[in-house]
C-alpha positions as CSV (number, residue, x, y, z in Angstrom):
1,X,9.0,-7.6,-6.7
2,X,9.5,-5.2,-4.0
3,X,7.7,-5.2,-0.8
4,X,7.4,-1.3,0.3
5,X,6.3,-0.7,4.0
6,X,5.5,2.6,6.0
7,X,5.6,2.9,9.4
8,X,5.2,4.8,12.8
9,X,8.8,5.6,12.3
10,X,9.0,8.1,9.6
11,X,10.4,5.3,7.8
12,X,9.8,3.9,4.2
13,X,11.4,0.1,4.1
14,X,11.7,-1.7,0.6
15,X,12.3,-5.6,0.9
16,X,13.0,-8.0,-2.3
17,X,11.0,-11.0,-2.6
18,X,12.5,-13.6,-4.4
19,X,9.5,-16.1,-5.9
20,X,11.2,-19.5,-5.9
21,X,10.0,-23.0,-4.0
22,X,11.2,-21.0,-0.8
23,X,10.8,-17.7,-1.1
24,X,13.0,-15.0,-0.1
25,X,12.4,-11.7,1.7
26,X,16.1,-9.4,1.7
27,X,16.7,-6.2,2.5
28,X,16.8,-3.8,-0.1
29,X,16.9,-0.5,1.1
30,X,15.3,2.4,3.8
31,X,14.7,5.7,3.6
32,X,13.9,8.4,5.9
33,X,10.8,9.5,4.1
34,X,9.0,12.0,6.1
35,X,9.0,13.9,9.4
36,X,5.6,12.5,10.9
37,X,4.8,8.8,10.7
38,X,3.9,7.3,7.4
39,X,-0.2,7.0,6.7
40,X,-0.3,5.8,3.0
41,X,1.7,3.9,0.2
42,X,0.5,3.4,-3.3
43,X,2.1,2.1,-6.3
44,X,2.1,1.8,-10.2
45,X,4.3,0.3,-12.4
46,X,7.1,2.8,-11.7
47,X,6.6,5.2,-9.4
48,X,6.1,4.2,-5.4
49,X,4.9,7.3,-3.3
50,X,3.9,7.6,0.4
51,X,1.6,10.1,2.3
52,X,1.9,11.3,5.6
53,X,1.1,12.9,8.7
54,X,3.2,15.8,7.5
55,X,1.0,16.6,4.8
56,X,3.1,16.0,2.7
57,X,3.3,13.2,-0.4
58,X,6.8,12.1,-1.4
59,X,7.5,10.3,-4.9
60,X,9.8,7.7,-5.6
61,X,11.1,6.2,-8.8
62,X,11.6,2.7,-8.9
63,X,13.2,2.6,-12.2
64,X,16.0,4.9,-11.2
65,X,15.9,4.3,-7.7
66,X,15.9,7.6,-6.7
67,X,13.7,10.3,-4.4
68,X,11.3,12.2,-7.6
69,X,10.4,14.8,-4.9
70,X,7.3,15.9,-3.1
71,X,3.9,17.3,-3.7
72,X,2.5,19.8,-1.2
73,X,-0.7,21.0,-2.2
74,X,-2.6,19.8,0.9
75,X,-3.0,20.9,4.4
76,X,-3.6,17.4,6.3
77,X,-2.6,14.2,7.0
78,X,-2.4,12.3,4.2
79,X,-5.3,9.7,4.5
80,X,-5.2,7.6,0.6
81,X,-3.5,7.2,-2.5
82,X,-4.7,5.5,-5.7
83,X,-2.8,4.8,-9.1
84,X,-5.1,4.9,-11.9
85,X,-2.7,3.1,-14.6
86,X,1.1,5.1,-15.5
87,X,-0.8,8.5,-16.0
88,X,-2.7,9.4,-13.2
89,X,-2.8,9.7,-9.2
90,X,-5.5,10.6,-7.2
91,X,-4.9,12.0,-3.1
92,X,-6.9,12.5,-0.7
93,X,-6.3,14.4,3.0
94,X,-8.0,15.7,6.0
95,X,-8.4,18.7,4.4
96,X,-11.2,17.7,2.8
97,X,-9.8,17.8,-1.0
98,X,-9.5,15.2,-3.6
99,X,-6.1,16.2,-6.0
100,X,-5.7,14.7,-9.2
101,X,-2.2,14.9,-10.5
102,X,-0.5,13.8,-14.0
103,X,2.1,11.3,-13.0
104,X,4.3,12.5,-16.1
105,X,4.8,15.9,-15.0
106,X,3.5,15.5,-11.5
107,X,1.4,18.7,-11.9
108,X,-2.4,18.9,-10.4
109,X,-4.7,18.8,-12.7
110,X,-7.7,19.6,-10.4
111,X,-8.2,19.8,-6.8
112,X,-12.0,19.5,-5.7
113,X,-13.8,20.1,-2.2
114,X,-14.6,16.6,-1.6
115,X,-16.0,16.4,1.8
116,X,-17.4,19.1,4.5
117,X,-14.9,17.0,6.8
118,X,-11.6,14.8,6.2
119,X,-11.3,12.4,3.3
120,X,-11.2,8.9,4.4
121,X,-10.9,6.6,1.4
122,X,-11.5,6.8,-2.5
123,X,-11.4,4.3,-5.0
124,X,-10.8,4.5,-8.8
125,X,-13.9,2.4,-11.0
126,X,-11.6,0.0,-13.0
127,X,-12.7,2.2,-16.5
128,X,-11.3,5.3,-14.9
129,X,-14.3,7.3,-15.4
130,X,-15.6,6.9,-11.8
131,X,-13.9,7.3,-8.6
132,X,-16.2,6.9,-5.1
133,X,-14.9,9.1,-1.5
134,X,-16.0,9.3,1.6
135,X,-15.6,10.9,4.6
136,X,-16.2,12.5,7.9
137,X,-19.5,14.0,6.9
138,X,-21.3,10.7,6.5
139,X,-21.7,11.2,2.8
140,X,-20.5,8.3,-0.2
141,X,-19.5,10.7,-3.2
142,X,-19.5,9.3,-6.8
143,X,-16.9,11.6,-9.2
144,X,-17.2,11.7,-12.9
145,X,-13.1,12.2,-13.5
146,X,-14.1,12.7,-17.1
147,X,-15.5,15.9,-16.2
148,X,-14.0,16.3,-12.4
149,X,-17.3,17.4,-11.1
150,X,-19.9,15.5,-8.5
151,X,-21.8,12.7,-9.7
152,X,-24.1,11.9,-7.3
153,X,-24.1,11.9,-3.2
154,X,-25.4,9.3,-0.8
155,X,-26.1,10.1,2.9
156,X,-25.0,7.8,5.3
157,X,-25.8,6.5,9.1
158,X,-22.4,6.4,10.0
159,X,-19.0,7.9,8.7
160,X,-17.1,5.2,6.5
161,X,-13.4,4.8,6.4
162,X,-12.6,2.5,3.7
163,X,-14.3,2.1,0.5
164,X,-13.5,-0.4,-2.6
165,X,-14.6,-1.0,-6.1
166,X,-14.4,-5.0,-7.0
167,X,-12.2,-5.5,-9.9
168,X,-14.4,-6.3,-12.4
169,X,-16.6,-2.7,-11.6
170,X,-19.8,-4.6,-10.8
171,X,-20.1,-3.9,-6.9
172,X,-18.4,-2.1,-4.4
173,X,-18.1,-2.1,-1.0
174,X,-17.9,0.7,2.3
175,X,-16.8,0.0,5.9
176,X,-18.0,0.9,8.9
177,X,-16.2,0.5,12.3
178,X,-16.7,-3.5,12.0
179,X,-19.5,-3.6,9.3
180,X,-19.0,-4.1,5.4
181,X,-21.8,-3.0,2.8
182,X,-21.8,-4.9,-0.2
183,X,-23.4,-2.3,-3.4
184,X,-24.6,-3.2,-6.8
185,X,-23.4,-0.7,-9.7
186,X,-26.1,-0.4,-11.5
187,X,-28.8,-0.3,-8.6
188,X,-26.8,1.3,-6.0
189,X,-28.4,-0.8,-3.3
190,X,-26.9,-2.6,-0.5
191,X,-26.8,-6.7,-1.4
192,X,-25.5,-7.9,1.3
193,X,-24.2,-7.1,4.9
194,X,-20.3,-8.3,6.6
195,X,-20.4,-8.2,10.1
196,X,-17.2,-8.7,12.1
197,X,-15.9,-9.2,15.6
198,X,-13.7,-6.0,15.9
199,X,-12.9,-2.8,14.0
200,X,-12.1,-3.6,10.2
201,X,-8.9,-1.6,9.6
202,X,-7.8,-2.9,6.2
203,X,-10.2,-5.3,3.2
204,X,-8.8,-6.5,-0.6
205,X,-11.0,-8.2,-3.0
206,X,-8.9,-11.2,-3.6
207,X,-10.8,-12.0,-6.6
208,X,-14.7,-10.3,-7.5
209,X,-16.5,-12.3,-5.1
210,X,-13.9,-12.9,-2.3
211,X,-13.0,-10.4,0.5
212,X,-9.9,-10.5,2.7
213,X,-10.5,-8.7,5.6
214,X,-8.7,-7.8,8.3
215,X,-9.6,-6.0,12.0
216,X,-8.1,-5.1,15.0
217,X,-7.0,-8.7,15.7
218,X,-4.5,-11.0,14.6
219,X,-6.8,-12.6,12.0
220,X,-7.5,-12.4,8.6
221,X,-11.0,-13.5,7.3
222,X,-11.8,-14.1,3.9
223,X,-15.8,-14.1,3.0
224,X,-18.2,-14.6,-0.3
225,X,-19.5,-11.4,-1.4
226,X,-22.4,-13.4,-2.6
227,X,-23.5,-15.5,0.4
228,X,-21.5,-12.8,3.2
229,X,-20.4,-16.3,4.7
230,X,-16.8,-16.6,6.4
231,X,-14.8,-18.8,4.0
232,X,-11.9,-19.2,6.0
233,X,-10.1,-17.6,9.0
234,X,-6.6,-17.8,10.6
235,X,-4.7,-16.3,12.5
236,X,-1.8,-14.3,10.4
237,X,0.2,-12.1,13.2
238,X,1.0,-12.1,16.6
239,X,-0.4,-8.2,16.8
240,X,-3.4,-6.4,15.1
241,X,-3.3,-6.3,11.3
242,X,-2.5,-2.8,10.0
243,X,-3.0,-3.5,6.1
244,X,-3.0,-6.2,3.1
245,X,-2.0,-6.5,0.0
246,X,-2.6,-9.0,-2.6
247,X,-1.9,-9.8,-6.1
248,X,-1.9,-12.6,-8.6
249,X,1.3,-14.2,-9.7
250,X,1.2,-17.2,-12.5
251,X,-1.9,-17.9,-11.3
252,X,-1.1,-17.7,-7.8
253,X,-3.1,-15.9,-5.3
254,X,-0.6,-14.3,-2.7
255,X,-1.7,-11.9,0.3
256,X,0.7,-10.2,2.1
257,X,0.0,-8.7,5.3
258,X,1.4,-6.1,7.3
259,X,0.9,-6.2,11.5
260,X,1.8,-3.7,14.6
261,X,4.1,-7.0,15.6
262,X,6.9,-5.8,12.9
263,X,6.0,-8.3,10.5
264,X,5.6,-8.2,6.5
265,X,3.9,-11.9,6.2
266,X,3.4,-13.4,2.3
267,X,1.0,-16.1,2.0
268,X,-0.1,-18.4,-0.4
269,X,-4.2,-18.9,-1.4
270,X,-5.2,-21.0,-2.6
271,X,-8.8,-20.9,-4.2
272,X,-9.7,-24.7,-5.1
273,X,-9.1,-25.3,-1.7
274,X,-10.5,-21.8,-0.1
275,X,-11.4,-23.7,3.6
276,X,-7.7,-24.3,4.1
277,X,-5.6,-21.9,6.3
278,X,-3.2,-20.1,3.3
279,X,0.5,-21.8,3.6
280,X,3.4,-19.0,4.7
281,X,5.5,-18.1,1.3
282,X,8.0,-16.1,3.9
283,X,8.4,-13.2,6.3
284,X,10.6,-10.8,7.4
285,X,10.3,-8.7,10.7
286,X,10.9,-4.7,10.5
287,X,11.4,-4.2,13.6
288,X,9.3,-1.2,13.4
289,X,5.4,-0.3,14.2
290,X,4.1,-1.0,10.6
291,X,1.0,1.1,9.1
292,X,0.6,0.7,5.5
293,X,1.3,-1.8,3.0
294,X,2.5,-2.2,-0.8
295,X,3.7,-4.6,-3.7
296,X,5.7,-2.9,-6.4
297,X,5.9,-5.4,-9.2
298,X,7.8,-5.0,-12.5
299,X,6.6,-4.3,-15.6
300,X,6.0,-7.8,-17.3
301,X,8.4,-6.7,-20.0
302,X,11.5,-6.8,-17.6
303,X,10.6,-10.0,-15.8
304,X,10.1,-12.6,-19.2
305,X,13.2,-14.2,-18.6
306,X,14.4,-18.2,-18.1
307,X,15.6,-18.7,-14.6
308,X,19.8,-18.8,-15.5
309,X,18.9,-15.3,-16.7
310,X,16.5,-14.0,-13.8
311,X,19.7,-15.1,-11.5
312,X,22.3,-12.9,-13.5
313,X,20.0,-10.1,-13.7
314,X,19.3,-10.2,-9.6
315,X,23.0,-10.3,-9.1
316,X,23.4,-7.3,-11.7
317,X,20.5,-5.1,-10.1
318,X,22.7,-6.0,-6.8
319,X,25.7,-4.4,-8.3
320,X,24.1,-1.8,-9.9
321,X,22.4,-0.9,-6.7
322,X,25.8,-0.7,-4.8
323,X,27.2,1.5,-7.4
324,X,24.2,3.7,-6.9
325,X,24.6,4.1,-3.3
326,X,28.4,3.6,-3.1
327,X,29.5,7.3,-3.7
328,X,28.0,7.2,-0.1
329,X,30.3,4.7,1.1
330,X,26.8,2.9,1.9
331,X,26.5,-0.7,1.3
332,X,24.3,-3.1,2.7
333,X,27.4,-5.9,3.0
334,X,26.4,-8.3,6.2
335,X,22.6,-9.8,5.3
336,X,22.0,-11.0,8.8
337,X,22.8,-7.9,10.1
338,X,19.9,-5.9,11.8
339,X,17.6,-3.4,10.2
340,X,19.9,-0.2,10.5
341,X,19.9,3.5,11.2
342,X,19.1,6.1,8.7
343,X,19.8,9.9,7.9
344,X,17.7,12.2,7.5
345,X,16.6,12.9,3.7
346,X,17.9,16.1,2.0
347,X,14.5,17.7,0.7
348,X,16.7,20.5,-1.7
349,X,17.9,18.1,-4.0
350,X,16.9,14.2,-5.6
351,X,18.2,11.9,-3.4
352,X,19.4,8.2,-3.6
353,X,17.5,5.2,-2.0
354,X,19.8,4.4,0.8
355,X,20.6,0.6,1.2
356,X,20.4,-0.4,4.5
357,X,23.4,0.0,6.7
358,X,25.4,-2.2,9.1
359,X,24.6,-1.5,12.5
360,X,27.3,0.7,13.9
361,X,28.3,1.2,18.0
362,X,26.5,5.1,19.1
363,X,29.9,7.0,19.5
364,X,29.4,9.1,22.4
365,X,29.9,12.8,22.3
366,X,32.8,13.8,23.9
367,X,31.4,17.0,24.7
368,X,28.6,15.3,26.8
């Protein structure tokens, strides 16, 4: 698995963890992705692309490990990205529009006015039929992607800046500044109210009826859905929480958090035991001012191996990584080495991953 970070930086970082008794957190590669700080990562099965404040989404394939290229049909910051399965992407921006693309050809299939202001957040309904948006003209939009047209329109109090369908469909939930809305589907009412402390700046169901929920702090709550109650709290970071991520591995619940302190954080959760503080899987500090968050995981079909031959294949991805980048003279060859420089992406043309490079003395310009 591949933990991919964006950051103030301009930079896109890609880490390898390693799932073992200890688990391991390496360097893997970085890349210059954009010329304005990083706002957004999503990813599928393949693909890993990253939205930014240069308007601009940039598409990366995993397989190949190589820049795909960039889409350019908005006029904005960047504000979300969602995956719906290895076909489809849907991206929102300041602008105000919703894009739907076909992740084959990477063509738009439809853009739509979304909001009178900025897009905040949108979420793809599990089925794929449904996606909800909001924005900075306090409505809650519901979109029939079967027909791309408006479904139906809520007003709100308040603009919302995240909003999230549960996995199982049944509910969803909108934030705003520090207060959660729980909805029914099929009523459309508001079940139940979250109330935290300081601005929410990042939520994940962990499972249909648990929230993990982060703020402008250095804690990360997790509450019921059902009785709104805080199940557990801890504190994760040093710094505010920026995002989290989580996903389910051989039955294990992992979270992994990103924080202004530099730090990609993976931790274990464990739901038979929900009042303990999660146990720290590992960590690896950036360096950098983090701002969004992903897991790439591979397809199931490349990862059924025993362990002799999950070792060999590691080593072999190693290689085949170094031969990729080598015609560079690029190699990331000292591991305790510290997060390196990077150069500047050539838009013109697909471009390599760059691994990480050794940290080299700044040769002064003799012209100076």
């Amino acid at each position: 698995m591949e933990l991919v970070a964006g950051c103030y930086e301009q930079v896109l970082f890609g880490f390898a963890a390693r799932p073992g008794q200890a688990w391991t957190v390496v360097p893997d590669f970085t890349h210059h992705a954009h010329s304005a700080s990083l706002s957004v990562v999503a990813v599928n099965s393949r693909y890993v692309v990253t939205g930014s404040r240069d308007e601009t989404i940039q598409i990366y394939d995993m397989k190949k490990r190589i820049e795909h290229g960039a889409l350019l049909q908005h006029n904005g910051t960047i504000t979300c990205l969602e995956f719906y399965g290895t076909a489809h992407l849907l991206s929102g921006a300041e602008d105000g529009l919703i894009c739907i693309w076909n992740t084959k050809r990477w063509e738009c299939l439809k853009s739509i006015r979304a909001h009178k202001g900025h897009v905040t957040s949108l979420s793809i309904h599990p089925s794929g039929k449904l996606a909800l948006s909001v924005g900075t003209d306090k409505t809650l939009r519901t979109w029939n992607l079967v027909e791309g047209r408006s479904a139906f329109i809520k007003n709100l109090k308040q603009n919302a800046h995240i909003i999230k369908w549960s996995p199982d469909g049944e509910k969803y939930v909108t934030v705003i500044t520090n207060k959660v809305d729980i909805y029914k589907l099929d009523t459309a009412s508001i079940t139940g109210t979250i109330t935290t402390e300081k601005r929410i700046s990042s939520l994940r169901f962990v499972t249909d009826s648990i929230l993990a929920i982060a703020g402008d702090d250095e804690i990360i709550r997790f509450y019921s859905c059902d009785s709104q109650k805080c199940l557990c709290e801890f504190k994760a970071h040093e710094n505010r929480i920026k995002d989290i991520f989580s996903f389910e591995r051989e039955g294990q619940h992992v979270i992994v958090t990103a924080s202004s302190d530099g730090y990609i954080k993976m931790w274990n959760l464990d739901l038979n035991k929900i009042k303990d503080v999660p146990s720290l899987l590992g960590e690896v500090n950036t360096k950098a001012r983090l701002t969004c968050l992903a897991v790439w995981l591979k397809p199931a079909s490349e990862t059924k191996e025993n362990s002799d031959k999950a070792a060999a294949s590691s080593q072999a991805n190693e290689d085949d990584f170094s031969s990729i980048v080598r015609k560079k003279k690029v190699r990331w060859t000292d591991k305790s080495a510290k997060p390196p420089k990077l150069k500047r992406k050539i838009p013109s043309e697909k471009q390599k991953l760059e691994a990480p490079l050794q940290k080299k003395k700044k040769k002064r310009n003799s012209s100076a």
